[in-house]
N, CA, C and O atoms as a DFTB+ gen file, in Angstrom:
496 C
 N C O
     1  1     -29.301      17.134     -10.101
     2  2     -29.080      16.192     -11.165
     3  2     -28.699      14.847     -10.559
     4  3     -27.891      14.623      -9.658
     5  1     -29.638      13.799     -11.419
     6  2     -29.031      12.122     -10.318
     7  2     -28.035      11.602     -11.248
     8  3     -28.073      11.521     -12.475
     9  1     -27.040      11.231     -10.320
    10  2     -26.330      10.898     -11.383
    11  2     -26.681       8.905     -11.412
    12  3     -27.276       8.300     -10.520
    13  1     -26.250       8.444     -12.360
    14  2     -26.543       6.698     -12.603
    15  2     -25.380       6.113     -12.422
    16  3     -24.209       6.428     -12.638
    17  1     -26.017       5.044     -11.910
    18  2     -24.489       4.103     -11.331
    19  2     -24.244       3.124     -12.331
    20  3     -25.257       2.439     -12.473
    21  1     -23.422       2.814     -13.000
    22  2     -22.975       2.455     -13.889
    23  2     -22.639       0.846     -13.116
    24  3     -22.184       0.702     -11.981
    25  1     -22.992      -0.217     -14.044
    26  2     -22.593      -1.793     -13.614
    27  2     -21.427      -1.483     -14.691
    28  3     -21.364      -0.785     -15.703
    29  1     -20.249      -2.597     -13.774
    30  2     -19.394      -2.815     -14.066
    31  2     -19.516      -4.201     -15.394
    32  3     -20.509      -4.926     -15.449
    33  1     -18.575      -4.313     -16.156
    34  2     -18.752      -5.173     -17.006
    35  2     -17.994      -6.386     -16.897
    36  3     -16.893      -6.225     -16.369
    37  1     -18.287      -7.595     -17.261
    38  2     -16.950      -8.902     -17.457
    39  2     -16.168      -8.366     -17.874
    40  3     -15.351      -8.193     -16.969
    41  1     -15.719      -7.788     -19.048
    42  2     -14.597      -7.654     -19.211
    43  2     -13.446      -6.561     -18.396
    44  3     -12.224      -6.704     -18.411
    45  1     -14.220      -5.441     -17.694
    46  2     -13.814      -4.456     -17.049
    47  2     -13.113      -5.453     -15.706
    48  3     -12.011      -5.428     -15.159
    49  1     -14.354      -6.306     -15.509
    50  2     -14.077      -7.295     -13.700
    51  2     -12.797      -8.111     -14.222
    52  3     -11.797      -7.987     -13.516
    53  1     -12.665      -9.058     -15.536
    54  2     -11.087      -8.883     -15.846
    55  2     -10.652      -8.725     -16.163
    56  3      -9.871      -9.635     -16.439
    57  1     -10.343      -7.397     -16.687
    58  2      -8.923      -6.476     -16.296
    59  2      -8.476      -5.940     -15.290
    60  3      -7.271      -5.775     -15.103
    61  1      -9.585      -5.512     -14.315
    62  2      -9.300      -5.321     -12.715
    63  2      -8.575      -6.219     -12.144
    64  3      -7.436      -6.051     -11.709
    65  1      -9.541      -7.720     -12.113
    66  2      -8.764      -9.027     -11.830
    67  2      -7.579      -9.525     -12.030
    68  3      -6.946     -10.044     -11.111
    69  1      -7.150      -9.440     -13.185
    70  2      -5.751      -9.652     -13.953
    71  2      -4.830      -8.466     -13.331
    72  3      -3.755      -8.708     -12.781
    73  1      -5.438      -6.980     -13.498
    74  2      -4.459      -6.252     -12.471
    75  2      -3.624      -6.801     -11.288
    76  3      -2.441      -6.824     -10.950
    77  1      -4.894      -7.256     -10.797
    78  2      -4.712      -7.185      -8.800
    79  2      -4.222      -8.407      -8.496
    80  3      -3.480      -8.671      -7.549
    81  1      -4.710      -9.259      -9.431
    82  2      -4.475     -10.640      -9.265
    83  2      -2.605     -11.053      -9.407
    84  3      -1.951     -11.706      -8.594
    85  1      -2.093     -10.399     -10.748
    86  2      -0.861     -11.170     -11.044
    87  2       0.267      -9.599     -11.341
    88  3       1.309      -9.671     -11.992
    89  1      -0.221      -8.385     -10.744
    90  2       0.857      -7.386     -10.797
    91  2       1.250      -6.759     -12.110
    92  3       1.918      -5.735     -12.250
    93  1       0.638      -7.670     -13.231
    94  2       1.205      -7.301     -14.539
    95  2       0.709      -5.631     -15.696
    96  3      -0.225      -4.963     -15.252
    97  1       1.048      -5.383     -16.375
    98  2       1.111      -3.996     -16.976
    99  2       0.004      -4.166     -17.384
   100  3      -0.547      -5.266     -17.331
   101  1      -0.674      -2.852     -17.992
   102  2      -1.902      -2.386     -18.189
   103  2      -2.095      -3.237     -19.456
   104  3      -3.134      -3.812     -19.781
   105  1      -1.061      -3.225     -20.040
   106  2      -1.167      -4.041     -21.711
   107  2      -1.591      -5.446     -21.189
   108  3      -2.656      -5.991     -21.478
   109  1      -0.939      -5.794     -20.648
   110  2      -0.438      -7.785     -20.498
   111  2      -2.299      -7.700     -19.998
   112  3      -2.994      -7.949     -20.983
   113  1      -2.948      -7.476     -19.010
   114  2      -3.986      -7.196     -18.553
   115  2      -5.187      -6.917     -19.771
   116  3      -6.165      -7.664     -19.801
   117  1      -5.068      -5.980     -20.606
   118  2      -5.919      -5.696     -21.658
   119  2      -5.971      -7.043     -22.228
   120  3      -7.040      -7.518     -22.612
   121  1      -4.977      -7.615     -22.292
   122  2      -4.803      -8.722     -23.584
   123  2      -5.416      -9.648     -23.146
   124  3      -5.933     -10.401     -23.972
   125  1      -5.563      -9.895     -21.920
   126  2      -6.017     -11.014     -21.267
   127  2      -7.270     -10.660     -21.118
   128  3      -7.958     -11.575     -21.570
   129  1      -7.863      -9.887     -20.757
   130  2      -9.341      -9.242     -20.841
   131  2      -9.931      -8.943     -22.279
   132  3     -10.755      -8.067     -22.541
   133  1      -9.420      -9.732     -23.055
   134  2      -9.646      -9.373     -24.149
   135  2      -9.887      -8.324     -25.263
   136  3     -10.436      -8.455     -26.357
   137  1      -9.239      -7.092     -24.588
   138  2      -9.938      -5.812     -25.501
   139  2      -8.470      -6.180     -26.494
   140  3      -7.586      -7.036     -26.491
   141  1      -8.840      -4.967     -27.307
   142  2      -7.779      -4.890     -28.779
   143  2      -6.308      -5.249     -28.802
   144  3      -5.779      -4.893     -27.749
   145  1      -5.704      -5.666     -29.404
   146  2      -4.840      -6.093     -29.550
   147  2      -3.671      -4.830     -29.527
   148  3      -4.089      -3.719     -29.853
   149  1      -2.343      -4.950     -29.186
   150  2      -1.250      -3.189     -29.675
   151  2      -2.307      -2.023     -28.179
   152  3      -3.171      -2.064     -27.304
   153  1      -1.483      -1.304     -28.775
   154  2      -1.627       0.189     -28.010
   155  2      -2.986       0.233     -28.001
   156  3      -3.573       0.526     -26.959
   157  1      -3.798      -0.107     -29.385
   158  2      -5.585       0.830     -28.903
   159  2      -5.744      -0.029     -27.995
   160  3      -6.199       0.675     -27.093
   161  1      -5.687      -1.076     -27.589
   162  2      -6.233      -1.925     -26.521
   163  2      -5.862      -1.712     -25.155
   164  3      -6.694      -1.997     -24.294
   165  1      -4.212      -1.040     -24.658
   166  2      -4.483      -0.898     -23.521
   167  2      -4.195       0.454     -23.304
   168  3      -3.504       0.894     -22.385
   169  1      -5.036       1.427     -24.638
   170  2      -5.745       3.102     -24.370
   171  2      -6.948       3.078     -23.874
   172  3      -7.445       3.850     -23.055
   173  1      -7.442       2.096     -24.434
   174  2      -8.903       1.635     -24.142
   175  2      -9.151       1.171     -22.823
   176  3     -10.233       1.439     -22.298
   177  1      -7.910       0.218     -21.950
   178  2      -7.893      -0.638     -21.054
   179  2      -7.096       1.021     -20.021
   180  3      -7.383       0.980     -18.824
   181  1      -6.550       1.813     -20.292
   182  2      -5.775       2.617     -19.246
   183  2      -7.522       3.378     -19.346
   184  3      -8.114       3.334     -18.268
   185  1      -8.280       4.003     -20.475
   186  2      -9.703       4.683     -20.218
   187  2     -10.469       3.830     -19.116
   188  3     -11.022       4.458     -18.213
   189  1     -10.534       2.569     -19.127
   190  2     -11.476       1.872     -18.303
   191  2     -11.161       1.984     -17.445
   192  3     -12.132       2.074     -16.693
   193  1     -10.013       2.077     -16.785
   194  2      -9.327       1.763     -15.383
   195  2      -9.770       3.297     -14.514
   196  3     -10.007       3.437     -13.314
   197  1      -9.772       4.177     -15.454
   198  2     -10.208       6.105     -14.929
   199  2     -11.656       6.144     -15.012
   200  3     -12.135       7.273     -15.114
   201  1     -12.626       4.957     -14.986
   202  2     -13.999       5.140     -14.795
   203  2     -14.738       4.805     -13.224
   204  3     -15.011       3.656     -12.879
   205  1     -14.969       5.871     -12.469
   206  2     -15.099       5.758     -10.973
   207  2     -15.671       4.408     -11.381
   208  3     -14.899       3.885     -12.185
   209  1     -16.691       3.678     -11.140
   210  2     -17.186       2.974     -11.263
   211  2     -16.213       1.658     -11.517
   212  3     -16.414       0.833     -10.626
   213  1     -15.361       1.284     -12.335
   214  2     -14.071       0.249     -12.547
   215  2     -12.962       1.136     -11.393
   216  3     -11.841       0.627     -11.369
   217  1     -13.094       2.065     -10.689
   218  2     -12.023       2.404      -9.626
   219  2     -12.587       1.814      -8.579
   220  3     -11.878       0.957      -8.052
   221  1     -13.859       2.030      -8.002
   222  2     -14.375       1.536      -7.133
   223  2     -14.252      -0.020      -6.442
   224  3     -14.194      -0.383      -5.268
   225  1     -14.238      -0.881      -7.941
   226  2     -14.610      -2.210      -7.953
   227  2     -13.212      -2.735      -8.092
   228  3     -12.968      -3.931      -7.938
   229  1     -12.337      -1.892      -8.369
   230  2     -10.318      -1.929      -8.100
   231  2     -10.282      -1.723      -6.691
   232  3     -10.767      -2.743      -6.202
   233  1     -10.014      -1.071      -5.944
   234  2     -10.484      -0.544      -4.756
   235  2     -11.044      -1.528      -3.846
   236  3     -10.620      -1.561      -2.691
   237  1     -11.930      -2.318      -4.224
   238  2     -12.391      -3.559      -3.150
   239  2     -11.434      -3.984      -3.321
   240  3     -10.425      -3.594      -2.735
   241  1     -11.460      -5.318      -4.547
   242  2     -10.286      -5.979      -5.060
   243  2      -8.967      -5.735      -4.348
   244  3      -8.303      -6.730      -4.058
   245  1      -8.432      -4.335      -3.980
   246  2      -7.225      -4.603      -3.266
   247  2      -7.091      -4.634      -2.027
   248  3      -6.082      -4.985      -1.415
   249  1      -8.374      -4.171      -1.471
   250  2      -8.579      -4.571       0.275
   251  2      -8.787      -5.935       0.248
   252  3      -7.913      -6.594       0.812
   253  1      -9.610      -6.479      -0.200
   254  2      -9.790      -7.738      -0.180
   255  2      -8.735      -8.526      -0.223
   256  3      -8.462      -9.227       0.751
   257  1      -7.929      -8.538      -1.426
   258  2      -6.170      -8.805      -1.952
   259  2      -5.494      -8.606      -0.401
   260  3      -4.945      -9.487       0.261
   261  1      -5.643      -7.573      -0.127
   262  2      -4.399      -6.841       0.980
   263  2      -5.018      -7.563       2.418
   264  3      -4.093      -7.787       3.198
   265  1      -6.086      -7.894       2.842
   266  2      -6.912      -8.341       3.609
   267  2      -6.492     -10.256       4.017
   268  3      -6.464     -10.957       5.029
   269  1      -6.209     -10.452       2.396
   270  2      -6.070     -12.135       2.694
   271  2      -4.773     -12.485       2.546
   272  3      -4.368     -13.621       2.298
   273  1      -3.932     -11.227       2.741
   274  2      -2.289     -11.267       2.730
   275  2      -1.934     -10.883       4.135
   276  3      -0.874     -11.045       4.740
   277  1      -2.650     -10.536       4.376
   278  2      -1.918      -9.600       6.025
   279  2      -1.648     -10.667       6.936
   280  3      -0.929     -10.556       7.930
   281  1      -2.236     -11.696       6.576
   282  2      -1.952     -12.965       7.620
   283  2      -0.758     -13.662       7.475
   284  3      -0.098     -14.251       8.332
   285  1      -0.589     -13.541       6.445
   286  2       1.064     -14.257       5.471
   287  2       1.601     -13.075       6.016
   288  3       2.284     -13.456       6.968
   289  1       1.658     -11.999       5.943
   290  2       2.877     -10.750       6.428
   291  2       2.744     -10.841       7.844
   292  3       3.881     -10.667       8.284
   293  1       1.776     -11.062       8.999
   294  2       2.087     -10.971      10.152
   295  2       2.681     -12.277      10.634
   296  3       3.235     -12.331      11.732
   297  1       2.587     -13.235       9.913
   298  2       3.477     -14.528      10.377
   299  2       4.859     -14.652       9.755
   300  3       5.567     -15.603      10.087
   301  1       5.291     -13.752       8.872
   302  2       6.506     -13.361       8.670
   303  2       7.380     -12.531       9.326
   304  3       8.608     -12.500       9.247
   305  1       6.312     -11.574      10.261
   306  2       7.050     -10.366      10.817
   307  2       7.457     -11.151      12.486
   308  3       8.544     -11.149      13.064
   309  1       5.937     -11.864      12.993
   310  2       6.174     -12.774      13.573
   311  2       7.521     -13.801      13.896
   312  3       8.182     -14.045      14.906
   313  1       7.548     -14.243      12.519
   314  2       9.049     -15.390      12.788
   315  2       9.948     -14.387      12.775
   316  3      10.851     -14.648      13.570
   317  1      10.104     -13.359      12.230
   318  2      11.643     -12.591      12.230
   319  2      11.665     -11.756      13.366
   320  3      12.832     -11.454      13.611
   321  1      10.735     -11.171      14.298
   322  2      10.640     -10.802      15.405
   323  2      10.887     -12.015      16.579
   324  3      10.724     -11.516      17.692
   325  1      11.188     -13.276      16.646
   326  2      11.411     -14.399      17.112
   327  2      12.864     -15.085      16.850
   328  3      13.851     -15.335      17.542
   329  1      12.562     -15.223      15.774
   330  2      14.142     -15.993      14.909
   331  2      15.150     -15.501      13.905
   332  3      16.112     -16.066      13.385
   333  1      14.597     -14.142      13.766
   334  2      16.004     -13.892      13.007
   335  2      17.429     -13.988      13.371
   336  3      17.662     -14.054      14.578
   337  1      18.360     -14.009      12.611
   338  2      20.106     -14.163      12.999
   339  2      20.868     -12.523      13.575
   340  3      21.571     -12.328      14.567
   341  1      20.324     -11.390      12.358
   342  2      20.074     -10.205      12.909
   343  2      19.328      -9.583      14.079
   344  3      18.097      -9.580      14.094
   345  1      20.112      -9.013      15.137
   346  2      19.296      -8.225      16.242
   347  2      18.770      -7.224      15.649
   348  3      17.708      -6.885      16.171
   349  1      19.101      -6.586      14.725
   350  2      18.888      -5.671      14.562
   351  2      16.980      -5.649      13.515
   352  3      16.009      -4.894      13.554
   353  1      17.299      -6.822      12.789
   354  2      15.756      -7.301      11.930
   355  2      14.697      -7.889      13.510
   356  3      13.480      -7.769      13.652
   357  1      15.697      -8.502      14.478
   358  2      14.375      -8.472      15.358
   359  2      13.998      -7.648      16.156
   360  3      13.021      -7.842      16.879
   361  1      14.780      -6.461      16.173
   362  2      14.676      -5.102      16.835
   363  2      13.136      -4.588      15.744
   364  3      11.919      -4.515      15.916
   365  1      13.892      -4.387      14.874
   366  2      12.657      -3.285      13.925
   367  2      11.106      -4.325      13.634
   368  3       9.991      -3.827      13.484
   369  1      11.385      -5.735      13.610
   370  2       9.960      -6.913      13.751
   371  2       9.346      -6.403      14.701
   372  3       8.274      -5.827      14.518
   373  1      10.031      -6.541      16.152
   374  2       9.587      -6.480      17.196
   375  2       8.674      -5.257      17.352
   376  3       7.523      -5.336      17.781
   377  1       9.271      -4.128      16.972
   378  2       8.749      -2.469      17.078
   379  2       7.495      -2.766      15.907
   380  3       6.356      -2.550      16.320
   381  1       7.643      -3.267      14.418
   382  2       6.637      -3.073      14.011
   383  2       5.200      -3.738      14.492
   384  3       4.087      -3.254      14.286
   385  1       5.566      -5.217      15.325
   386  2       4.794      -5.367      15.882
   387  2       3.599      -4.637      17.281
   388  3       2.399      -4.574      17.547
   389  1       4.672      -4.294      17.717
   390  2       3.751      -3.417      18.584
   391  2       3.506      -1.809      17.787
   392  3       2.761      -1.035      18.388
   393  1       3.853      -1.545      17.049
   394  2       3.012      -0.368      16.261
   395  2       2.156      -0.474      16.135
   396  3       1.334       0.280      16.656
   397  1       1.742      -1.741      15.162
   398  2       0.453      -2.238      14.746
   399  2      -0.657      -2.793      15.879
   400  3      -1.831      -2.957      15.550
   401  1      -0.163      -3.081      17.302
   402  2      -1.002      -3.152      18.164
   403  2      -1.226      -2.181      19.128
   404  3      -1.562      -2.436      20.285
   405  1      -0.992      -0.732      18.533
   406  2      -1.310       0.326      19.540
   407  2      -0.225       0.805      20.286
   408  3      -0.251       1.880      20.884
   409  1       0.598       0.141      20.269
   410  2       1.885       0.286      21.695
   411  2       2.883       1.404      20.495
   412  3       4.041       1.249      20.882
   413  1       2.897       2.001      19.766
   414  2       3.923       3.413      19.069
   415  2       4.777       3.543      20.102
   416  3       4.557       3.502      21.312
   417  1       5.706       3.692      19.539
   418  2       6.622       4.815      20.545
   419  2       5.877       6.480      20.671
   420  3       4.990       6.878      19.916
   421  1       6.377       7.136      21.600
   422  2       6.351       8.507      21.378
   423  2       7.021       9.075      20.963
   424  3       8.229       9.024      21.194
   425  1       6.184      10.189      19.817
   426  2       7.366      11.165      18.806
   427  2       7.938      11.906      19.371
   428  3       7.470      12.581      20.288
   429  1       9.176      11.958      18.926
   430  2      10.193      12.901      19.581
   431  2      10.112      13.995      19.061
   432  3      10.132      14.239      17.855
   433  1      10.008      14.765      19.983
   434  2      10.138      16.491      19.841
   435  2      11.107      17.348      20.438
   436  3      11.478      17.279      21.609
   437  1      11.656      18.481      19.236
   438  2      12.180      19.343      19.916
   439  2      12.050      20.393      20.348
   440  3      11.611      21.217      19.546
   441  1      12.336      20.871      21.714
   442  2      11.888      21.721      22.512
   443  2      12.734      22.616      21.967
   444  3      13.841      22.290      21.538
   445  1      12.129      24.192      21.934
   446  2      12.927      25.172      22.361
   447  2      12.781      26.137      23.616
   448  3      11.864      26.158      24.438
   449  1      13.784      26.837      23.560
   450  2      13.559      27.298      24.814
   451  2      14.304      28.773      24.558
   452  3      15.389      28.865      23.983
   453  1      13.452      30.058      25.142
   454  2      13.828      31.354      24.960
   455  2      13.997      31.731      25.897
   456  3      13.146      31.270      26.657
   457  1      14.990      32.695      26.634
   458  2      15.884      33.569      27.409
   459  2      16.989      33.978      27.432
   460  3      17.725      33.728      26.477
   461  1      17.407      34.654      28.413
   462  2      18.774      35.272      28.205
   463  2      19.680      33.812      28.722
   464  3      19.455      33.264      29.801
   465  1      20.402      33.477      28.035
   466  2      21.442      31.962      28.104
   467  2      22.611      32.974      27.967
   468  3      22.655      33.871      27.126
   469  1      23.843      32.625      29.198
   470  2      24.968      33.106      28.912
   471  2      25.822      31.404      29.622
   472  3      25.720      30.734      30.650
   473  1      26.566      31.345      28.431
   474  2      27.819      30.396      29.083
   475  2      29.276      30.868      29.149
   476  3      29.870      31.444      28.238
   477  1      29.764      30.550      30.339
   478  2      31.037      31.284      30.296
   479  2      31.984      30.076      30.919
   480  3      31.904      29.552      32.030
   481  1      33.065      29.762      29.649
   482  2      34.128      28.833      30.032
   483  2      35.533      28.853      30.237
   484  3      36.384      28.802      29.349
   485  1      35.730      28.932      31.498
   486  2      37.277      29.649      31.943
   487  2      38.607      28.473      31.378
   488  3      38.845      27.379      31.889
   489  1      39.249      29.039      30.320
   490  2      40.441      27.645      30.220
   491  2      41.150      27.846      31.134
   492  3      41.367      26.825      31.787
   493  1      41.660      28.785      31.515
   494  2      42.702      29.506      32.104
   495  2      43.031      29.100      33.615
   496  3      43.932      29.675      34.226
């Protein structure tokens, strides 16, 4: 069975938009995308949002979003890995920086260990 790819609609592209764009609730979003006014409008607007097809085209939208922010967050992590007043904020900058460039720490593990263990402690 083929299934059909469904085009997304203007009004679907903003309510996605209005999502991703300004953070606001499914309602505030409907309203602005113009569907119905009250509750049927953002039942209608929470149905659209559960259609692969309007998930998909959400889904870019926030890589894209998250994509043209990462530059503003690495020049923040940047200055506070440099200039913060806290050692301790340029301790954890510093580490997240090199996370993100490959350099992780190594996870700590605990070992166990099986045999006969006797300790014997003389107070006396």
């Amino acid at each position: 069975m083929l299934t059909q790819e469904r085009k997304i609609t203007k009004r679907q592209m903003l309510l996605v938009d209005t999502l991703v764009a300004s953070g606001c609730t499914i309602k505030e979003a409907s309203q602005c995308a113009g569907y119905a006014d009250g509750e049927s409008g953002r039942v209608t607007a929470s149905k659209t949002l559960r259609l692969p097809h309007v998930q998909q085209y959400m889904m870019t939208r926030i890589h894209e979003t998250v994509g043209l922010n990462a530059t503003t967050a690495l020049a923040t992590v940047m200055k506070l890995a440099s200039g913060a007043k806290s050692e301790y904020v340029k301790l954890e900058a510093s580490k997240d920086i090199l996370d993100r460039a490959g350099f992780k720490a190594p996870d700590k593990h605990m070992h166990l260990h099986t045999g006969d263990l006797r300790v014997h402690i003389d107070l006396g």
